[in-house]
C-alpha positions as CSV (number, residue, x, y, z in Angstrom):
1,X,17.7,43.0,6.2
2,X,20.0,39.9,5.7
3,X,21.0,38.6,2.2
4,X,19.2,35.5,3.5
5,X,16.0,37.0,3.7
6,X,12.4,34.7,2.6
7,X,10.4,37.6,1.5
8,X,7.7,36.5,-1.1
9,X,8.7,38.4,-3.4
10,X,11.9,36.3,-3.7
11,X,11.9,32.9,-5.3
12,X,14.1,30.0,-3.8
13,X,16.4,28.4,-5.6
14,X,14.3,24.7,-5.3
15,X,11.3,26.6,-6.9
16,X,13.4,28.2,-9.4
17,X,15.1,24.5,-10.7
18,X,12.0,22.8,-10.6
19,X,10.4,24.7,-13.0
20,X,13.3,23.3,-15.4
21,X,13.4,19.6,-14.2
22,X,12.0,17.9,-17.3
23,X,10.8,14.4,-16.4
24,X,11.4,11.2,-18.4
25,X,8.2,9.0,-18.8
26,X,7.9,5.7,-17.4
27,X,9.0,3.0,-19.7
28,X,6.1,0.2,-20.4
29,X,8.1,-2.2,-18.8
30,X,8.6,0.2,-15.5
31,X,4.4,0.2,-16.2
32,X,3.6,-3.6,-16.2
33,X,6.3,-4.1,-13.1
34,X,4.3,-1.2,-11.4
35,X,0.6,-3.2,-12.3
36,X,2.2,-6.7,-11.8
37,X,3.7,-5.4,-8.2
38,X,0.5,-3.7,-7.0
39,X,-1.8,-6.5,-7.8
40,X,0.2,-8.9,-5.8
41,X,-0.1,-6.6,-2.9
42,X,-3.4,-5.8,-3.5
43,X,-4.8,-9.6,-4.0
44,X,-2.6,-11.5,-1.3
45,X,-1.8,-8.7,0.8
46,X,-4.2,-6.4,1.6
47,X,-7.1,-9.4,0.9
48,X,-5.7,-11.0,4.3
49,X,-6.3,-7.6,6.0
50,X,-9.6,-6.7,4.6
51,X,-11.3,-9.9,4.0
52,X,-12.7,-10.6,8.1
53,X,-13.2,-7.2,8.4
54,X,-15.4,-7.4,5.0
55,X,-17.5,-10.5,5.5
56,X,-18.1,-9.2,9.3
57,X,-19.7,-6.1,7.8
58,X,-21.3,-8.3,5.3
59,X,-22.9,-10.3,7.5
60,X,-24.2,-7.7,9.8
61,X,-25.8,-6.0,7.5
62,X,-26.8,-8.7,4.7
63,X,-27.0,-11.8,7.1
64,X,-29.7,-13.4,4.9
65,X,-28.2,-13.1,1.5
66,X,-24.2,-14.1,3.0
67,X,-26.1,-17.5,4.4
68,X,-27.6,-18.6,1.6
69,X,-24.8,-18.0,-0.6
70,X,-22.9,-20.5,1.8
71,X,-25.3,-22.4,2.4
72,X,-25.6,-23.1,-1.3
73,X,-23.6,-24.0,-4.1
74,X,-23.6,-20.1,-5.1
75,X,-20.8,-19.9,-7.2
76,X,-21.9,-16.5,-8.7
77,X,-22.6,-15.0,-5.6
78,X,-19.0,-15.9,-4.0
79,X,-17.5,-14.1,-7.2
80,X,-20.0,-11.3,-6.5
81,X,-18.7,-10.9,-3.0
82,X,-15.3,-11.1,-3.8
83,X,-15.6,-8.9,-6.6
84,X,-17.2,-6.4,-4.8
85,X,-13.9,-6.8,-2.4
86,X,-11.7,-6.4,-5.2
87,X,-13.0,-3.2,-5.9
88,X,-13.1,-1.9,-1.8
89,X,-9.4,-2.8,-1.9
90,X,-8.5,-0.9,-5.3
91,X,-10.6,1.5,-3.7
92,X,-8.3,1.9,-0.7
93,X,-4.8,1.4,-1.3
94,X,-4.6,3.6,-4.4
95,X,-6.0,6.6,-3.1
96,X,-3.8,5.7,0.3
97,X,-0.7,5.4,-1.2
98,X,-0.7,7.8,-4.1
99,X,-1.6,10.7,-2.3
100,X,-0.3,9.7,1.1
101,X,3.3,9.3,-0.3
102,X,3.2,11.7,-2.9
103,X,2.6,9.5,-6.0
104,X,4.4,6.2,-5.5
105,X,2.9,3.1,-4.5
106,X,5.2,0.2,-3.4
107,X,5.6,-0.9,-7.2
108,X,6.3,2.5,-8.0
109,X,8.8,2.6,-5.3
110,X,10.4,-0.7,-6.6
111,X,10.6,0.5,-10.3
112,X,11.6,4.0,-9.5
113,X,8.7,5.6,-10.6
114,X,6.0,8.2,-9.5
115,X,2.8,9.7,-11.0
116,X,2.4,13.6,-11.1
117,X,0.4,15.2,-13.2
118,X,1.0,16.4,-16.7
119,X,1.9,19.8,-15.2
120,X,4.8,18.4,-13.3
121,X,2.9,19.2,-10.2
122,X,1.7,16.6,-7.1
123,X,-1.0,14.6,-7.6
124,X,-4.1,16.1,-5.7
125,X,-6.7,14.0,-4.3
126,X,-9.2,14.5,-6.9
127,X,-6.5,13.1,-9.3
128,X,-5.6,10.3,-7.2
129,X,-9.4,8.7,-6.3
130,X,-10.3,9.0,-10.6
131,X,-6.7,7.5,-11.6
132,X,-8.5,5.0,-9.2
133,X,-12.1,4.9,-10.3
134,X,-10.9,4.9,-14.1
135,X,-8.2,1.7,-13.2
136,X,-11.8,0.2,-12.1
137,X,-13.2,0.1,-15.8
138,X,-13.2,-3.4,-17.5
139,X,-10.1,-4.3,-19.8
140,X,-7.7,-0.6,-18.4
141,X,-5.4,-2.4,-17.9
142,X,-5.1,-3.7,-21.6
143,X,-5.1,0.3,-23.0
144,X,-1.6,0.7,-22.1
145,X,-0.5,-1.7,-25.1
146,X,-1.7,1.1,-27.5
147,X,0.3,3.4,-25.4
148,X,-1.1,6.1,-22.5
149,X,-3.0,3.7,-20.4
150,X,-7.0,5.3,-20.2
151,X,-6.2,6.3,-16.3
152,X,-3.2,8.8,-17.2
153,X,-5.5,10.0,-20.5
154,X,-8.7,10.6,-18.8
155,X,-6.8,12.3,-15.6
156,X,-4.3,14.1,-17.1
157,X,-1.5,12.8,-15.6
158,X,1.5,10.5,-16.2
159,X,3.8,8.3,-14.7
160,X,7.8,9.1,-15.0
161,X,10.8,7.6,-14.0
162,X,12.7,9.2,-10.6
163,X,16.3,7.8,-10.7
């Protein structure tokens, strides 16, 4: 047998120096650049990409109530239906990008930052879609003043810097 060998019972060197790699948190600043950055994609981005595809939906299967609330002077009911877009899109390009590349979203990217969980491990899907759901709850985005926004808290998991 070689000196090179992969048996299991050997450990490689990469798994052997990341069990020491200790990770320095995310600054706030790092934090609001990572919100501020995702929101724009999110609201004039992604919008533009989901919106048609959104009202067609909407319209096939709640023709009555889309008519009347263009018909009318509905107010309300365009802020429903744009809410309820908001949340499709939160819904889909934080789960996509978080587990798809591994933690980072582009404002992560940009800030060089990732999430992993408090374990130093990946973020699993689980973790991923209620980072999501909890980012989802009125005012989250205020909790990280006081420190550990609610989504890290409630998930067990953290955001730290990567260069």
């Amino acid at each position: 047998m070689s000196e090179y060998s992969n048996s299991p019972e050997e450990t490689g060197l990469a798994d052997e120096l990341e069990s020491y790699i200790q990770y320095e948190y995310a600054s706030t600043g790092q934090r609001f650049l990572n919100w501020l950055i995702d929101n724009l994609v999110i609201r004039f981005g992604i919008f533009y990409l989901t919106a048609p595809f959104f009202m067609h939906v909407m319209v096939t299967l709640f023709y009555d109530f889309v008519q009347n609330i263009l018909d009318s002077d509905n107010t309300f009911g365009l802020y429903f239906l744009s809410y309820i877009l908001a949340i499709f899109n939160y819904l889909l390009y934080y789960p996509l990008c978080e587990k798809a590349f591994k933690g980072y979203t582009l404002g992560k990217l940009i800030t060089g930052t990732r999430a992993i969980r408090l374990d130093q491990t990946e973020l699993t899907f689980k973790d991923v879609l209620l980072r999501t759901v909890c980012r989802l709850v009125p005012f989250e985005a205020l909790s990280a003043l006081g420190g550990v926004p609610w989504h890290d808290k409630w998930t067990n998991t953290t955001v730290v810097k990567t260069r």
